[in-house]
C-alpha positions in Angstrom: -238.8 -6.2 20.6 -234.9 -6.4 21.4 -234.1 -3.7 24.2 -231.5 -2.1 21.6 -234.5 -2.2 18.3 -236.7 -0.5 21.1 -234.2 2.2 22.2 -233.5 3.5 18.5 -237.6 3.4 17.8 -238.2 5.4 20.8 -235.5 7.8 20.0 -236.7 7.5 16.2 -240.2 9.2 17.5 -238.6 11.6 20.5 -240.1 14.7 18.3 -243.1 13.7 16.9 -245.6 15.6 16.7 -249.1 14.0 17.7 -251.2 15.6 15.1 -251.7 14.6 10.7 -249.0 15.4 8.6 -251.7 16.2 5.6 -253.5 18.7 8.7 -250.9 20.6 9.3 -250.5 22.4 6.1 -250.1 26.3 5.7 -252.4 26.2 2.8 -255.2 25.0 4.8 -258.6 26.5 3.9 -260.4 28.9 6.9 -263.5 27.1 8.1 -266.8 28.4 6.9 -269.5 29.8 8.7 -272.1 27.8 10.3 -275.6 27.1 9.4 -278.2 29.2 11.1 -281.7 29.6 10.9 -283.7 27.6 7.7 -282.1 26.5 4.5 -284.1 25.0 1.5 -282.4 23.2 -1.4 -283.1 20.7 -3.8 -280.4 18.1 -2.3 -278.7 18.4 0.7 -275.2 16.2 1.4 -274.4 15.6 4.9 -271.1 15.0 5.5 -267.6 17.0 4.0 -265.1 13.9 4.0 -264.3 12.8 0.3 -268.0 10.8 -0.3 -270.0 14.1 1.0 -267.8 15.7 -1.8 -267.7 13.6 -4.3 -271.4 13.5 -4.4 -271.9 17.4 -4.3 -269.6 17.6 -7.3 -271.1 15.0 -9.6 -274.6 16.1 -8.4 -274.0 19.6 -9.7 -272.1 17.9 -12.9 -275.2 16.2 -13.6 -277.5 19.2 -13.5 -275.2 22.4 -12.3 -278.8 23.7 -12.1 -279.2 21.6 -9.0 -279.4 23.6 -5.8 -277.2 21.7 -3.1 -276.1 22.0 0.4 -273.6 20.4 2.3 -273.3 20.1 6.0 -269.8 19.0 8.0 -269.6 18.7 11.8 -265.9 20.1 11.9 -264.0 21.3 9.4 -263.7 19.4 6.0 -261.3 17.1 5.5 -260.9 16.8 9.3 -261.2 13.3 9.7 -260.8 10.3 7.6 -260.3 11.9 4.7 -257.4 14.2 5.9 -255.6 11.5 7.7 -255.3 8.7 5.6 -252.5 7.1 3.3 -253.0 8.6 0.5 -253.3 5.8 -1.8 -256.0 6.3 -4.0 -257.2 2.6 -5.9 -259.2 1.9 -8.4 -260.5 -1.0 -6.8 -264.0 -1.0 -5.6 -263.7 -4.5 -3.9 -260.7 -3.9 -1.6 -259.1 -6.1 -3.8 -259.0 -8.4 -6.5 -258.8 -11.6 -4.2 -261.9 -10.3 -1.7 -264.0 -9.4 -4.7 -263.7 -12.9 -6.6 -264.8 -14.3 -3.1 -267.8 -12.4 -2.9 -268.7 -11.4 -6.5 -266.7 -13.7 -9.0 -269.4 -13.3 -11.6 -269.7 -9.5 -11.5 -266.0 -8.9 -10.8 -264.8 -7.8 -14.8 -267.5 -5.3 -14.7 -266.7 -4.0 -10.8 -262.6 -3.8 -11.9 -263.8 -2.3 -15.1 -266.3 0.4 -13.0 -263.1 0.8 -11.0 -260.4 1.4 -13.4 -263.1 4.3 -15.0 -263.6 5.5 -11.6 -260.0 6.1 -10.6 -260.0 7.9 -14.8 -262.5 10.4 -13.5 -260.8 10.6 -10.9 -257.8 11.8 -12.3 -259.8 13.7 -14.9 -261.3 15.6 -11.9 -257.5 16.8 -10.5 -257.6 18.1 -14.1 -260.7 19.9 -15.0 -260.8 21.7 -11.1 -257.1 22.5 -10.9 -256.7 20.6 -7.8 -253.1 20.4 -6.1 -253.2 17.6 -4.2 -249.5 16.0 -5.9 -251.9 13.3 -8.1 -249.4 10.5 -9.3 -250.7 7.7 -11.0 -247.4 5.4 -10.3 -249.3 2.2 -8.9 -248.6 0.3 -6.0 -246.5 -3.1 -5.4 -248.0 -5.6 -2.7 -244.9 -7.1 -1.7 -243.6 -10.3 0.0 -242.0 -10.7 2.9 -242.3 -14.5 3.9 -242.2 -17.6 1.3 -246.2 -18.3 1.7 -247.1 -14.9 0.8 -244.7 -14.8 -2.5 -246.7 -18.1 -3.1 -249.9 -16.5 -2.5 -248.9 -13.2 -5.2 -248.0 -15.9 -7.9 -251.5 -18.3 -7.6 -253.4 -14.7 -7.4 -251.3 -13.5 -10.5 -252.3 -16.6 -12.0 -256.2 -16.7 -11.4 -256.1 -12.5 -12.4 -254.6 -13.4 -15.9 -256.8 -16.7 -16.4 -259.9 -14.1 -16.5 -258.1 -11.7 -18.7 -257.4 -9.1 -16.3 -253.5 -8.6 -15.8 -253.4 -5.9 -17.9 -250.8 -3.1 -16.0 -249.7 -5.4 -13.5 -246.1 -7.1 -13.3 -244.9 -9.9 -11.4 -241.0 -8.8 -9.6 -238.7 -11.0 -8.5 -236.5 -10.8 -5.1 -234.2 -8.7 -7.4 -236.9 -6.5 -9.5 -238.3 -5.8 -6.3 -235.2 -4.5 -4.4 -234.4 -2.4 -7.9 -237.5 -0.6 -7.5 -237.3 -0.2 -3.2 -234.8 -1.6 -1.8 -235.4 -3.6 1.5 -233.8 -6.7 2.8 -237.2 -8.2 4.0 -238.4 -8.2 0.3 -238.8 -11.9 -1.7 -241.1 -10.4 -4.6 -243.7 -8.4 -5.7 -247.1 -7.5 -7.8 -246.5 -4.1 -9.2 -250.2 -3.0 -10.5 -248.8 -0.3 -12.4 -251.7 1.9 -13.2 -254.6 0.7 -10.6 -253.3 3.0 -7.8 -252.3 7.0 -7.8 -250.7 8.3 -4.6 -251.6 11.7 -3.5 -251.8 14.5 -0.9 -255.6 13.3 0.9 -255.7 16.5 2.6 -255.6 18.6 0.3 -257.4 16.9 -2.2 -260.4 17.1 0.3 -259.9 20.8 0.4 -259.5 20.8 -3.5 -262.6 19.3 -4.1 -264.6 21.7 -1.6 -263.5 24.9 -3.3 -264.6 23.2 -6.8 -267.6 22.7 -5.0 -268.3 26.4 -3.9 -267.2 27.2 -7.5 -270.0 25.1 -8.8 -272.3 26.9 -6.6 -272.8 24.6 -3.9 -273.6 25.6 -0.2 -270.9 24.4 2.3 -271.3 25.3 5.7 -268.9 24.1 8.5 -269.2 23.2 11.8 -272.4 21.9 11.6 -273.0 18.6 12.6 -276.7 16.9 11.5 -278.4 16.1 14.7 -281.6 14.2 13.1 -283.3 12.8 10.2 -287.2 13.5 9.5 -289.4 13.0 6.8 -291.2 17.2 6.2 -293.9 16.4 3.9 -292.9 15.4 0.3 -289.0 15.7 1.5 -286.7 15.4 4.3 -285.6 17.9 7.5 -282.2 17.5 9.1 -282.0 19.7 12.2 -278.6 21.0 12.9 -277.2 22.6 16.0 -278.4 26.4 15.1 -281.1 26.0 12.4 -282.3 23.3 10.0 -282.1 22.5 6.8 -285.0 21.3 4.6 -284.3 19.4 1.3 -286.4 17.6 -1.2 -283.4 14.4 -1.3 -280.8 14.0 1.3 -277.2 12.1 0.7 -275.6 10.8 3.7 -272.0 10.7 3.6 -271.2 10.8 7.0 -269.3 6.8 7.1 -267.6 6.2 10.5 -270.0 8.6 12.7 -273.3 7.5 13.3 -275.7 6.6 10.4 -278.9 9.1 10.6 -280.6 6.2 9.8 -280.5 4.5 12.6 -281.0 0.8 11.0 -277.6 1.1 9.2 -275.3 1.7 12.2 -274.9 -2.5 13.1 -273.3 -2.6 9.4 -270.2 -0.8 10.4 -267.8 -0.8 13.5 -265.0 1.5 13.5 -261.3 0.1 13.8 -258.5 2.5 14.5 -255.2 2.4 12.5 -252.3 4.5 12.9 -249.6 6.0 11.0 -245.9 7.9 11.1 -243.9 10.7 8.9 -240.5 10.2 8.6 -238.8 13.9 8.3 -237.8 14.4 4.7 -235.0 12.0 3.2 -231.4 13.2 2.2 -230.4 12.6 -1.4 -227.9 9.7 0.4 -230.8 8.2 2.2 -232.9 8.9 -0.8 -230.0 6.5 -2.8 -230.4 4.2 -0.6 -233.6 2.9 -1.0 -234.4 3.8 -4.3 -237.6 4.2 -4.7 -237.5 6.8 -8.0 -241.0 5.6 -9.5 -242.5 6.8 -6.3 -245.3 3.6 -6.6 -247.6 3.3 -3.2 -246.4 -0.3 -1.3 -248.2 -2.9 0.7 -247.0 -6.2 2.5 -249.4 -9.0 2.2 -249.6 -10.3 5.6 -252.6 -10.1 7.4 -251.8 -7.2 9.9 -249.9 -5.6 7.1 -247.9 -2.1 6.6 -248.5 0.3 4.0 -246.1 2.7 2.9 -245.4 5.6 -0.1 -243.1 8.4 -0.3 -244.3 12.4 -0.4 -243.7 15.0 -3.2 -241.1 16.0 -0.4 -239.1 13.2 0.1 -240.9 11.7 3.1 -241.9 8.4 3.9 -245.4 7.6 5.3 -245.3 4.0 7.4 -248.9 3.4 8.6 -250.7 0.1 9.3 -250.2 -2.9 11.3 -252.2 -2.8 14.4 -256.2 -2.4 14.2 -257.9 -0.9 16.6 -261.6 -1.7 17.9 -262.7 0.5 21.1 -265.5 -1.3 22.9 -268.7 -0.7 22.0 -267.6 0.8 18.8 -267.7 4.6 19.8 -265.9 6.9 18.0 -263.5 9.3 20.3 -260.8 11.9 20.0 -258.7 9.5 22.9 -258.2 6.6 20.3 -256.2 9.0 18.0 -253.3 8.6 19.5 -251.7 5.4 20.8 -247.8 5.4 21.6 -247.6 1.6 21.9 -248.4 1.4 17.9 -246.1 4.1 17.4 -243.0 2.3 19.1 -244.4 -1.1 17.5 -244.6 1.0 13.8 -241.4 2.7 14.4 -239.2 -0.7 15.1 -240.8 -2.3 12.7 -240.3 0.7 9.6 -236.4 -0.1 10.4 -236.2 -3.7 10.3 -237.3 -3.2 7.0 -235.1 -0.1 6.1 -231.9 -0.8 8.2 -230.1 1.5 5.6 -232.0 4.4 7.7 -231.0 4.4 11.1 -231.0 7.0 12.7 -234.0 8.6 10.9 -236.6 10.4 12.7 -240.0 10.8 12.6 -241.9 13.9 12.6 -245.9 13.3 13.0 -247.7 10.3 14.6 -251.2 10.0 14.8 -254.5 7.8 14.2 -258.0 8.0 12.9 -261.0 5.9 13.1 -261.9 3.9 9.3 -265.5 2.5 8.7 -264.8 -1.4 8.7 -267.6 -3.7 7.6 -267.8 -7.3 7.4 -267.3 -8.0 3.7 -264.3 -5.0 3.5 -266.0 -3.1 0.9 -268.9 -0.1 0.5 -272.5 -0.9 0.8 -275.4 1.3 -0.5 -279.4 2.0 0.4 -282.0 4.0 1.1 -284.8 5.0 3.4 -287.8 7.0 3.8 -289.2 5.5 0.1 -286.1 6.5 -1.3 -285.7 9.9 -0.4 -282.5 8.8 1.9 -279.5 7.1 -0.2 -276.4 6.1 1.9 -272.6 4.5 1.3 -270.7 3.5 3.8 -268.6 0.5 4.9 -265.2 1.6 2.8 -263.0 -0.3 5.3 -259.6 2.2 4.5 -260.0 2.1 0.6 -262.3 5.2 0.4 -260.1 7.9 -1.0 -261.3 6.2 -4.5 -264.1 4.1 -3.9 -266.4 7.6 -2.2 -266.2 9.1 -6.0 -268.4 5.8 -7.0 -270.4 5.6 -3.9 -271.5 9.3 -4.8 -272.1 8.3 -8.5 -274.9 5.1 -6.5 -275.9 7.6 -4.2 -277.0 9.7 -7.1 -278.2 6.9 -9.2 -280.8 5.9 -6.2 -282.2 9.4 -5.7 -283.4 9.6 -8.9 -284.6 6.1 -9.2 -282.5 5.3 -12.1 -281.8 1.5 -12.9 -278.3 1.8 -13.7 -275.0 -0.1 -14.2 -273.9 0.5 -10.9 -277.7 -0.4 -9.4 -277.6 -3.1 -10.5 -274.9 -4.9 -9.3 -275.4 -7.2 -6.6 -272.4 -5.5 -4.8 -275.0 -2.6 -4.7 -278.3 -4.5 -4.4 -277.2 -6.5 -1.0 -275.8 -5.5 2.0 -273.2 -7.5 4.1 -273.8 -9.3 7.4 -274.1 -6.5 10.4 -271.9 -7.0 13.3 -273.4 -8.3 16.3 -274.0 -6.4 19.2 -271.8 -6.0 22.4 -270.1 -8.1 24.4 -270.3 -10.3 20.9 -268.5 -8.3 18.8 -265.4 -7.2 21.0 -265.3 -11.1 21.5 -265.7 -11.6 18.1 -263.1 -9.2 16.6 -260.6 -10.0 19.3 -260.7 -13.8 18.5 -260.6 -12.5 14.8 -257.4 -10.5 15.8 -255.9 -13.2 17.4 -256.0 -15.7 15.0 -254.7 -13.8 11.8 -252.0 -12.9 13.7 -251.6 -16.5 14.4 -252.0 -16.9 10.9 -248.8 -14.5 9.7 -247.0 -16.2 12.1 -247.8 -19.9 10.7 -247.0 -19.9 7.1 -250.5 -18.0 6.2 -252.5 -20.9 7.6 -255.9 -20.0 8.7 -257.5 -22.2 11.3 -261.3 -23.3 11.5 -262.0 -19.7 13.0 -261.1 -18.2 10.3 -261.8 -20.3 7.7 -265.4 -20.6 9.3 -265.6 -16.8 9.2 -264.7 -17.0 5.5 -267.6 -19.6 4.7 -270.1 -17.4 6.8 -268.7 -13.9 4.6 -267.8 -12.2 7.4 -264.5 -11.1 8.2 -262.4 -8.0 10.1 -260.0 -5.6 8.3 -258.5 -2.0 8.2 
């Protein structure tokens, strides 16, 4: 970074706060009480980010005579589900290109699953009322470098050979820059209706108040400390009682699985993100931006970016994250090296707003696993079901893990249970020092990769063959 590029990025994030935009919201809900002493219910849902309630709500749409329990360890919405993007994707693959490499027979069906998904979705916001600034204005993966414009048309190409282009738009250097201008762009994809942008936080707190309005119990601050089988059901003991349910639905992603056997699958990767305070109308001019859609780069250690109901713009992405030994922790939320990195790089590719600050800087930890998308199962003879695995591209995807989750409790062969994508799980990570080695070499060489015209080398294109792979 140029000493003058790093002056004006460090004076760009002078009054930052350290804490989530979304979080710090005076509409914020009041935590609820505790559990304490013995509950009983028919299904209880442990965890209160978006899969946790997701699942509540469709549990008690399926039968609203259903008696169900969730338990959160903080607050809801606390974690990644108040701190993300706020992109919200119909895709259930994290992507068209990863899903064709993993499921290219099952892939019409798993974008057609997905475009429903984000529909109910959307009908949700709806029926409940919730404010959470919904927009269905789709998102543009942009080009920055030759290769990658290559690498948008050969993937346009292969989408419309199977019939699926449907809503999505190929933009030139020029069509691009109408729609957001940036020097740095060379073309787009504009998927016009597979992506809605929207408020995570405070669709998280949305969705719990449907829930209590349904009838469901929430109780904060209580974290599930184990997983037993009680005769013909399940126990969870929490920190001042216990609660005993006949299934249980484990939503709990990045934290550690309560079934033990599933925490190899998942590693948590940190990824960070800034708030620009909000635009003036001349700033506002200057990069257009008026359909509001949600934008990605294409490189491998990409940005992703989207403008607020107020005129802010959220830059996020970039650098990911792994702590050794995969432990989740309050220090790795914060990490001013990103910030400065982020900050430099959000005006290289909006010159126009120099001298624009930033207002809120912060991180979060995202479940990554090795094939970039959820997996699903269950334990004690099925009285367990789990999702996890979203790697960043949960705020849709939990409303169709719940939806499995569900559809496994009951023993139903459905649609969803039987796709492979649900029937088979990815390849677990590897245990320390293997996989800090593993993911730093990984690291390493896709960053090589941007840098080389896209070119993979035989790391990562043996990684590719294998099906395993690192991503935020």
């Amino acid at each position: 970074m140029a000493p003058v590029a790093m002056r004006l990025a460090a004076q760009s994030l002078s009054d930052a706060q350290p804490v989530p935009f979304w979080l710090e919201d005076p509409g914020k809900p009041g935590a609820l009480p505790a559990l304490t002493g013995t509950e009983k219910c028919d299904l209880l849902v442990v965890g209160g980010g978006y899969s946790g309630l997701w699942t509540a709500l469709l549990a008690k749409e399926r039968d609203p005579a259903r008696d169900v329990v969730l338990i959160e360890g903080r607050e809801v919405g606390w974690a990644a589900s108040g701190r993300n993007g706020g992109f919200c994707a119909a895709s259930l693959t994290h992507g068209f290109g990863n899903g064709l490499a993993r499921w290219p027979g099952e892939l019409p069906q798993l974008e057609e699953l997905g475009e429903r998904n984000l529909d109910g979705i959307e009908e949700a916001v709806a029926r409940y009322s919730l404010d959470c600034d919904f927009e269905r204005t789709g998102e543009i993966d942009v080009a920055t470098e030759p290769y990658q414009l290559d690498e948008l048309h050969e993937m346009y190409e292969e989408i419309e050979r199977l019939g699926l282009a449907d809503g999505l738009e190929l933009l030139d250097r020029d069509a691009v820059r109408a729609e957001v201008d940036s020097p740095t762009f060379l073309g787009g994809l504009w998927d016009r209706r597979g992506v809605a942008m929207l408020n995570p936080a405070k669709l998280a707190w949305g969705l719990k108040r449907a829930c209590l309005d349904l009838g469901v119990r929430v109780y904060e601050n209580t974290p599930g400390l184990d997983l037993v089988s009680v005769g013909a059901g399940m126990g969870v003991r929490t920190p001042y009682g216990r609660v005993l349910a006949r299934r249980v639905a484990l939503g709990t992603n990045v934290f550690p699985s309560l079934v033990k056997r599933v925490r190899a699958y998942t590693v948590p990767v940190y990824d960070y993100a800034l708030m620009t305070e909000p635009l003036s109308a001349e700033q506002l001019a200057s990069v257009g931006w008026k359909n509001r859609q949600g934008l990605g780069d294409s490189a491998n250690q990409f940005h992703y970016f989207r403008i607020t109901a107020d005129h802010r713009i959220l830059w996020g992405g970039y650098d990911a994250i792994y702590p050794f030994g995969g432990k989740v922790s309050a220090e790795m939320d914060h990490r001013p090296e990103t910030y400065l990195k982020l900050a430099e790089h959000f005006f290289r590719c909006f010159p126009q707003l120099e001298g624009l600050r930033f207002s809120h800087a912060w991180g979060g930890a995202i479940d990554t696993c090795s094939r970039f998308s959820a997996f699903f199962g269950t334990a004690y003879q099925g009285k367990v079901a789990y999702a996890a695995g979203f790697t960043g591209l949960g705020v849709g995807a939990t409303r169709f893990g719940g939806d499995v989750m569900l559809d496994l409790l009951a023993g139903e062969r459905t649609e969803r249970t039987e796709l492979e994508m649900v029937r088979r799980k990815p390849l677990p990570f590897p245990p320390e020092p293997i996989a800090w080695a593993g993911i730093g070499i990984t690291k390493w060489a896709m960053a090589r990769a941007d840098e080389n015209g896209g070119r993979r080398n035989l790391w990562l294109k043996t990684m590719d063959r294998m099906g395993l792979g690192f991503d935020s």
